[in-house]
SEFIZA-3560 file (N, C-alpha, C; in Angstrom, 3 decimals):
REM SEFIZA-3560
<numar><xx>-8.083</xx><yy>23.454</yy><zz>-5.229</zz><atom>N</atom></numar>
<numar><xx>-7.221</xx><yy>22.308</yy><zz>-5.423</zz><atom>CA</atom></numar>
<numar><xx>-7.669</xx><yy>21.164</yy><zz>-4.537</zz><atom>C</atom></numar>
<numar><xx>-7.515</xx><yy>19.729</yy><zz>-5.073</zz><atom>N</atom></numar>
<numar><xx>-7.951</xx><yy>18.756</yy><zz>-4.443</zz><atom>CA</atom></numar>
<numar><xx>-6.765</xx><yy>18.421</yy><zz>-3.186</zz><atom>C</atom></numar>
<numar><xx>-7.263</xx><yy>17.749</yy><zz>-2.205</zz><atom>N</atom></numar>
<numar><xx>-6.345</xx><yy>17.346</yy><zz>-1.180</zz><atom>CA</atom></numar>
<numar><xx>-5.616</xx><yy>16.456</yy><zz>-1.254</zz><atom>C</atom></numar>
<numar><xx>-4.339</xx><yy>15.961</yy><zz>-0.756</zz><atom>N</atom></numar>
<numar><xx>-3.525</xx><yy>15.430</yy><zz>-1.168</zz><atom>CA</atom></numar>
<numar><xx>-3.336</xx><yy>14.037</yy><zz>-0.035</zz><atom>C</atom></numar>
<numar><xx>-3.801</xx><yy>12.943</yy><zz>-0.778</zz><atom>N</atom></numar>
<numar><xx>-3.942</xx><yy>11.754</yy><zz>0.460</zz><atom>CA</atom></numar>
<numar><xx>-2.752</xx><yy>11.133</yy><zz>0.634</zz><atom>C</atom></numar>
<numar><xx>-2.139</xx><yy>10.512</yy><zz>1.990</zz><atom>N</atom></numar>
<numar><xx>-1.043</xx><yy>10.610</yy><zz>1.682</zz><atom>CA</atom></numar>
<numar><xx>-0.995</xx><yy>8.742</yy><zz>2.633</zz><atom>C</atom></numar>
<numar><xx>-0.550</xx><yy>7.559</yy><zz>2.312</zz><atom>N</atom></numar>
<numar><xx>-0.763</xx><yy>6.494</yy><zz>2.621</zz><atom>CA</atom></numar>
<numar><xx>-0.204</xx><yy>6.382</yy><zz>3.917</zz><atom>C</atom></numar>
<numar><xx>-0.240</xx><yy>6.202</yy><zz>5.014</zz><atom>N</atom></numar>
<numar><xx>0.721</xx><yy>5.903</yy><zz>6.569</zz><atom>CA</atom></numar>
<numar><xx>1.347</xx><yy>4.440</yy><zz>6.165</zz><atom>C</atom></numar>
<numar><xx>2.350</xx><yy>4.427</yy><zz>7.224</zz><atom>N</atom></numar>
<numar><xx>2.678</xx><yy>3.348</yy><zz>7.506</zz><atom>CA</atom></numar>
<numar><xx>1.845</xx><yy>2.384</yy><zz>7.526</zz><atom>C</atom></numar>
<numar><xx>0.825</xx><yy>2.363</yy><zz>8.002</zz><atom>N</atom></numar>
<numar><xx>-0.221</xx><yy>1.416</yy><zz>8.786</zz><atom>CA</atom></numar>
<numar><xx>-1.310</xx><yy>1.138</yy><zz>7.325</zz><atom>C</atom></numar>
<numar><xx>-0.858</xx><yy>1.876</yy><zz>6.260</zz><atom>N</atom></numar>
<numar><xx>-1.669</xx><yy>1.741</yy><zz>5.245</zz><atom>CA</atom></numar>
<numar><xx>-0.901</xx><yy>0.685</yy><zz>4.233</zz><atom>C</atom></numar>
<numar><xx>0.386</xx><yy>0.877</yy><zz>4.096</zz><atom>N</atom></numar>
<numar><xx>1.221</xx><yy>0.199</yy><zz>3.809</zz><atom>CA</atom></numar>
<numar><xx>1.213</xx><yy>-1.298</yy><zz>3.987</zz><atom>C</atom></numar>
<numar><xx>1.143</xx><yy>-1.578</yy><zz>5.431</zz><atom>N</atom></numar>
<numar><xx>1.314</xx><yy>-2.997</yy><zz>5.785</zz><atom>CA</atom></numar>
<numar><xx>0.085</xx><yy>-3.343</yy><zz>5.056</zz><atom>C</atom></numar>
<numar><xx>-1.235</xx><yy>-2.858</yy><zz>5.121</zz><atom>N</atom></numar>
<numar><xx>-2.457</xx><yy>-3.089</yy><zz>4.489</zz><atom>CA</atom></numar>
<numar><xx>-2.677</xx><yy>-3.824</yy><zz>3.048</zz><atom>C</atom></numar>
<numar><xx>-1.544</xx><yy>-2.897</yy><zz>2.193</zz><atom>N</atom></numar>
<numar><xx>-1.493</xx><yy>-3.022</yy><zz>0.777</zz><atom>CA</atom></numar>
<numar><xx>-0.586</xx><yy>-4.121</yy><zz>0.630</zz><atom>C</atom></numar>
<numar><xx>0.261</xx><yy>-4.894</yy><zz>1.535</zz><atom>N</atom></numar>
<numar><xx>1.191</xx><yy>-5.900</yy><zz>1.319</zz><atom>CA</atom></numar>
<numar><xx>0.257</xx><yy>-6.970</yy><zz>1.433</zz><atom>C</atom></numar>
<numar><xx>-0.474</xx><yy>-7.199</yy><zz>2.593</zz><atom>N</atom></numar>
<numar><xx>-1.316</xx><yy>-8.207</yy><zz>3.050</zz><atom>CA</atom></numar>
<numar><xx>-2.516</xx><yy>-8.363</yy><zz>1.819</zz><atom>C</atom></numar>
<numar><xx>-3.310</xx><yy>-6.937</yy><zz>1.229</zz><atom>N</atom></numar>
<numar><xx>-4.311</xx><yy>-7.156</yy><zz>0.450</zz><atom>CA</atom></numar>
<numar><xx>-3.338</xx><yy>-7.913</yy><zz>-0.781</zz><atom>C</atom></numar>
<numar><xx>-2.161</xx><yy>-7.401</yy><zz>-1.186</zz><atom>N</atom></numar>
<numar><xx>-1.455</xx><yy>-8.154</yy><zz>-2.313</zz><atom>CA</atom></numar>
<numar><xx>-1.548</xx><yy>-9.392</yy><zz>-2.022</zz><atom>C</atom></numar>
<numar><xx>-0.705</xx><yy>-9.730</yy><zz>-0.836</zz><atom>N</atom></numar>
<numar><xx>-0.369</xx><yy>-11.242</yy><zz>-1.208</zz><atom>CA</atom></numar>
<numar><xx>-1.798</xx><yy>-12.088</yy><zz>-0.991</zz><atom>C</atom></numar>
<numar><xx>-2.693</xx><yy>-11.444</yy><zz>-0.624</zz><atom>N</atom></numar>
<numar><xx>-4.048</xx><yy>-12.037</yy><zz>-0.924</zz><atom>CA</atom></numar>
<numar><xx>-4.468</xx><yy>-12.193</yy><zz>-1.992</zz><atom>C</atom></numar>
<numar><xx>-4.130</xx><yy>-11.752</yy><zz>-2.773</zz><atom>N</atom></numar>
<numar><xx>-4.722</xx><yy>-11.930</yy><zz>-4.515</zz><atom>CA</atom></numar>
<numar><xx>-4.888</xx><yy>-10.682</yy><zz>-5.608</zz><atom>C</atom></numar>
<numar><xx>-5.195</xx><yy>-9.093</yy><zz>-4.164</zz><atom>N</atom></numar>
<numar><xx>-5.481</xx><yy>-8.149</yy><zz>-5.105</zz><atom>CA</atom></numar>
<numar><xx>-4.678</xx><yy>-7.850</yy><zz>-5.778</zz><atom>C</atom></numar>
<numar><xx>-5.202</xx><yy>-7.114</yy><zz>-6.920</zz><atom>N</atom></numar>
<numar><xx>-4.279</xx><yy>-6.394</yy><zz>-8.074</zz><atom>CA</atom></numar>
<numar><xx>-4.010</xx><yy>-4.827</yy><zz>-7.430</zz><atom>C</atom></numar>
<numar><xx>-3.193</xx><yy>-4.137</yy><zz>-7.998</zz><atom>N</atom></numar>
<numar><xx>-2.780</xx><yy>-2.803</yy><zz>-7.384</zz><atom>CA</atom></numar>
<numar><xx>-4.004</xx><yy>-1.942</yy><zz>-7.695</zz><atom>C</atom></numar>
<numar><xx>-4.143</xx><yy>-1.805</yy><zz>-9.121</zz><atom>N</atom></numar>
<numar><xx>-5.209</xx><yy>-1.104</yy><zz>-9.167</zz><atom>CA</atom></numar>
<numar><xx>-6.732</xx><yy>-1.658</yy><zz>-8.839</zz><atom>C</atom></numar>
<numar><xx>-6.688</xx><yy>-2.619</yy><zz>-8.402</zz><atom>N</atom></numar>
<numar><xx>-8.124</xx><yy>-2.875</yy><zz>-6.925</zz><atom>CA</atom></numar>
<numar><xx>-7.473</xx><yy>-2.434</yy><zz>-6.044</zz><atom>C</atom></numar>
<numar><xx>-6.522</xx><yy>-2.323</yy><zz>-5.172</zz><atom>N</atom></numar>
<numar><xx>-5.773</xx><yy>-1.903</yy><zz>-3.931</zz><atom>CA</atom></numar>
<numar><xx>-6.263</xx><yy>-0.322</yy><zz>-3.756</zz><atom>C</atom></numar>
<numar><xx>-5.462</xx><yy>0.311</yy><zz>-4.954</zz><atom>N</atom></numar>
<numar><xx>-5.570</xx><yy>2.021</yy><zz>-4.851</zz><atom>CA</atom></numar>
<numar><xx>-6.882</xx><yy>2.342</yy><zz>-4.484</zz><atom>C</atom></numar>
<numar><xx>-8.105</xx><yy>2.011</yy><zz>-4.955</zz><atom>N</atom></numar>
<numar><xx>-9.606</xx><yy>2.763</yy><zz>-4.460</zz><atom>CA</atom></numar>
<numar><xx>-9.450</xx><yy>2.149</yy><zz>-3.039</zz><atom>C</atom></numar>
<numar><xx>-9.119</xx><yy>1.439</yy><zz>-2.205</zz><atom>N</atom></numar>
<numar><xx>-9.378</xx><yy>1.294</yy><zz>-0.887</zz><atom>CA</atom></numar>
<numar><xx>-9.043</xx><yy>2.659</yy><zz>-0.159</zz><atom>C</atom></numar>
<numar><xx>-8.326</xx><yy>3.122</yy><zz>-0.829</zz><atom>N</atom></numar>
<numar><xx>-6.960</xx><yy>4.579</yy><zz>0.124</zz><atom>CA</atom></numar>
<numar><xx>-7.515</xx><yy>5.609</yy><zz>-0.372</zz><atom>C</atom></numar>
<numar><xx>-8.005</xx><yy>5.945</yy><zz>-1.719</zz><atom>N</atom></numar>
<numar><xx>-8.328</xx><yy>6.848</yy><zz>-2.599</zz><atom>CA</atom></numar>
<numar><xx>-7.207</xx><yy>7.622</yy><zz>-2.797</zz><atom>C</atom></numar>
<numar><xx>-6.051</xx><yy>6.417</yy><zz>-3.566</zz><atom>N</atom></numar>
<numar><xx>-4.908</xx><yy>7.136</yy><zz>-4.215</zz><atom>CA</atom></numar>
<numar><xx>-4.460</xx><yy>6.233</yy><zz>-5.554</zz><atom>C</atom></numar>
<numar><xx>-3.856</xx><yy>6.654</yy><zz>-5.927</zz><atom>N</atom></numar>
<numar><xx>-3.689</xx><yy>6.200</yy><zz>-7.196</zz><atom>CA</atom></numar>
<numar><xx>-2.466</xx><yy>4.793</yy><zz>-7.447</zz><atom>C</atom></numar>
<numar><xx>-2.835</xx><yy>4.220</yy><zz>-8.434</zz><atom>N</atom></numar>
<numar><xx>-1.887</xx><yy>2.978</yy><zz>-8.418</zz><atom>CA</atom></numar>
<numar><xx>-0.449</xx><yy>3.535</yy><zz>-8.532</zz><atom>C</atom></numar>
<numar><xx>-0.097</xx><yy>5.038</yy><zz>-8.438</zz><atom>N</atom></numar>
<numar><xx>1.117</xx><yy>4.729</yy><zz>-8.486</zz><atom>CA</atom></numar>
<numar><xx>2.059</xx><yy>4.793</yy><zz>-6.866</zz><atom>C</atom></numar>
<numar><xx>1.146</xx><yy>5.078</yy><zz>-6.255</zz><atom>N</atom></numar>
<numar><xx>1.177</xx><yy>4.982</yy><zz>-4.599</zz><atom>CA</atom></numar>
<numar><xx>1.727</xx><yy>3.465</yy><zz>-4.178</zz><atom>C</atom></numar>
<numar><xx>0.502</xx><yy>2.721</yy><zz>-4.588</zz><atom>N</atom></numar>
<numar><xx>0.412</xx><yy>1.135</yy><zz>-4.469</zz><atom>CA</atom></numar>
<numar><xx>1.740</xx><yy>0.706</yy><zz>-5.103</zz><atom>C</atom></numar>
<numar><xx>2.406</xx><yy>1.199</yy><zz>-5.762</zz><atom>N</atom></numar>
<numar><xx>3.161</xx><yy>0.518</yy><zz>-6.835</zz><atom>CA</atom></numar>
<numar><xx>4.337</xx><yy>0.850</yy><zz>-5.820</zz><atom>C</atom></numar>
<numar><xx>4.786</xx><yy>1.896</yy><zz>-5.250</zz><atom>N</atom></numar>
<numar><xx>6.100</xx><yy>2.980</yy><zz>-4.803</zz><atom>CA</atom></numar>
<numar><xx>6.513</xx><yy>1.938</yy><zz>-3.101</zz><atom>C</atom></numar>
<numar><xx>4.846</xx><yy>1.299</yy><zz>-2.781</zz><atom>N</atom></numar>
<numar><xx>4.804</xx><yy>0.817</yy><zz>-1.986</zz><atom>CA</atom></numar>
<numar><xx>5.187</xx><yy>-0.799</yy><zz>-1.674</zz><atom>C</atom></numar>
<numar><xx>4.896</xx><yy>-1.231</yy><zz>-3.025</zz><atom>N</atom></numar>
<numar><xx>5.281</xx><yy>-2.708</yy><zz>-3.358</zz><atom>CA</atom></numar>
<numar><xx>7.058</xx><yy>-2.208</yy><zz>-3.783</zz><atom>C</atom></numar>
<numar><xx>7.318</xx><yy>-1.420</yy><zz>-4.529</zz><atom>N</atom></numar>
<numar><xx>8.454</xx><yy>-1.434</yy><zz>-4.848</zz><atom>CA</atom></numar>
<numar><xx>9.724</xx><yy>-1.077</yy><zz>-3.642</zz><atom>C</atom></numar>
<numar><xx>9.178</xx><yy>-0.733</yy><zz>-2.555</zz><atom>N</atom></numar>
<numar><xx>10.074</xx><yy>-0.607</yy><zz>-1.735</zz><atom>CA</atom></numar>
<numar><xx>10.592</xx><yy>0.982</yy><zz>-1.619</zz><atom>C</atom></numar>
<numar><xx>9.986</xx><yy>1.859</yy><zz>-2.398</zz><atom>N</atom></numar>
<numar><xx>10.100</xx><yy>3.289</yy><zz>-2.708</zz><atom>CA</atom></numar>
<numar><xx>9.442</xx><yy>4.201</yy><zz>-1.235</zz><atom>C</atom></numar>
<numar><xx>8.274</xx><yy>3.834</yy><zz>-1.090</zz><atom>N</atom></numar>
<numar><xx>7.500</xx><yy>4.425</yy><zz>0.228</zz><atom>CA</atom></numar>
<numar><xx>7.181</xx><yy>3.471</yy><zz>1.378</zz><atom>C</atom></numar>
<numar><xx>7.566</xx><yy>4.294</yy><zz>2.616</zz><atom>N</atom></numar>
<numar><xx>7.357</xx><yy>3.276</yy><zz>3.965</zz><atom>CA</atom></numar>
<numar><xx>8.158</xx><yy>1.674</yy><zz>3.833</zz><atom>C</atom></numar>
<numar><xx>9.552</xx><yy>1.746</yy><zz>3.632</zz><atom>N</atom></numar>
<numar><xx>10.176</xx><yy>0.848</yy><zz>4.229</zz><atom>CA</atom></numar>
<numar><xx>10.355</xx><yy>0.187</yy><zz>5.104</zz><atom>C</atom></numar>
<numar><xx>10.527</xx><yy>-1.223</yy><zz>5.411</zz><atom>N</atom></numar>
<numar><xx>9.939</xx><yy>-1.626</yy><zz>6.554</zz><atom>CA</atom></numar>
<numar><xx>8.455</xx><yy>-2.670</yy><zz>7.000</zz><atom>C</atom></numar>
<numar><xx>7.514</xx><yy>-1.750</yy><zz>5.914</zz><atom>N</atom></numar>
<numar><xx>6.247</xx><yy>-2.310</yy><zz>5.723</zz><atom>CA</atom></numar>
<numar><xx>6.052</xx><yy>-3.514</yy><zz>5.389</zz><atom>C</atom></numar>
<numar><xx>7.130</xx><yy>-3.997</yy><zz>4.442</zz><atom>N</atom></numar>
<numar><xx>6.911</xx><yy>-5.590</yy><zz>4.227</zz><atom>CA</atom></numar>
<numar><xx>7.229</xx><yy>-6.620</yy><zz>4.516</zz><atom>C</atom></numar>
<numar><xx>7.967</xx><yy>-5.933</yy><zz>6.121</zz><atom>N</atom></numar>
<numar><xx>8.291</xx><yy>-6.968</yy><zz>7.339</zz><atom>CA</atom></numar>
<numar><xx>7.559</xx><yy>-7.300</yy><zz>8.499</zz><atom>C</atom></numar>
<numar><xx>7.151</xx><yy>-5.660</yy><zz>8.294</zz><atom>N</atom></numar>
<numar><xx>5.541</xx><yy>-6.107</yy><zz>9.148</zz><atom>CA</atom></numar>
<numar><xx>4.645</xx><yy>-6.751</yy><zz>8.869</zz><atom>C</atom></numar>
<numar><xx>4.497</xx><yy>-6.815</yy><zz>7.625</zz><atom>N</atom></numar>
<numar><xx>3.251</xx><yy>-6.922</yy><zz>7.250</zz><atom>CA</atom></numar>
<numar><xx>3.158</xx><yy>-8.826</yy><zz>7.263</zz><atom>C</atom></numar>
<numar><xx>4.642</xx><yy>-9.393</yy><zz>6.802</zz><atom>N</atom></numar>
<numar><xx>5.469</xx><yy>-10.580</yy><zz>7.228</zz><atom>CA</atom></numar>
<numar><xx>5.046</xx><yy>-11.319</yy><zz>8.636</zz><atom>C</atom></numar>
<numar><xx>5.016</xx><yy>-10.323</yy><zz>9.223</zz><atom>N</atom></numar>
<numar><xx>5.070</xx><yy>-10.922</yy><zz>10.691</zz><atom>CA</atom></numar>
<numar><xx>3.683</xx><yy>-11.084</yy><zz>10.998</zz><atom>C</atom></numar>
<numar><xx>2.692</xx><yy>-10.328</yy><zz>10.499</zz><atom>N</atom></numar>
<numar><xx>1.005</xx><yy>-10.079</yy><zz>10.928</zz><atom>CA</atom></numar>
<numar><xx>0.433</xx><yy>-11.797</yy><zz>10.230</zz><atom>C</atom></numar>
<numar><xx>1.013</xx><yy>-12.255</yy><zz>8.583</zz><atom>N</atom></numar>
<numar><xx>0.262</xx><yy>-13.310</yy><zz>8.031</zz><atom>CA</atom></numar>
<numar><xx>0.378</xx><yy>-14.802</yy><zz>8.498</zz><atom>C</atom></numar>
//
């Protein structure tokens, strides 16, 4: 069975910042080697809450 990648916090803030830069989700997902529905759970506010206040404060 393949291993199961799992995004951190710190990956999170990543995917907010690459968004509001321009990327699309599915350009986002190959950075992590997970799938757009990761990216998506993450924009939606589903995984690592929080992240898009940090990520707020870093731009």
């Amino acid at each position: 069975m393949g291993k199961t990648i799992r995004l951190t916090f710190d990956d999170a803030v990543h995917v907010w910042l690459m968004r509001w830069s321009g990327m699309y989700q599915h350009d986002i997902a190959p950075h992590f080697a997970v799938n757009q529905g990761r990216i998506s759970e993450v924009l939606a506010g589903k995984l690592h809450t929080g992240s898009e206040a940090v990520a707020r404060k870093m731009r």
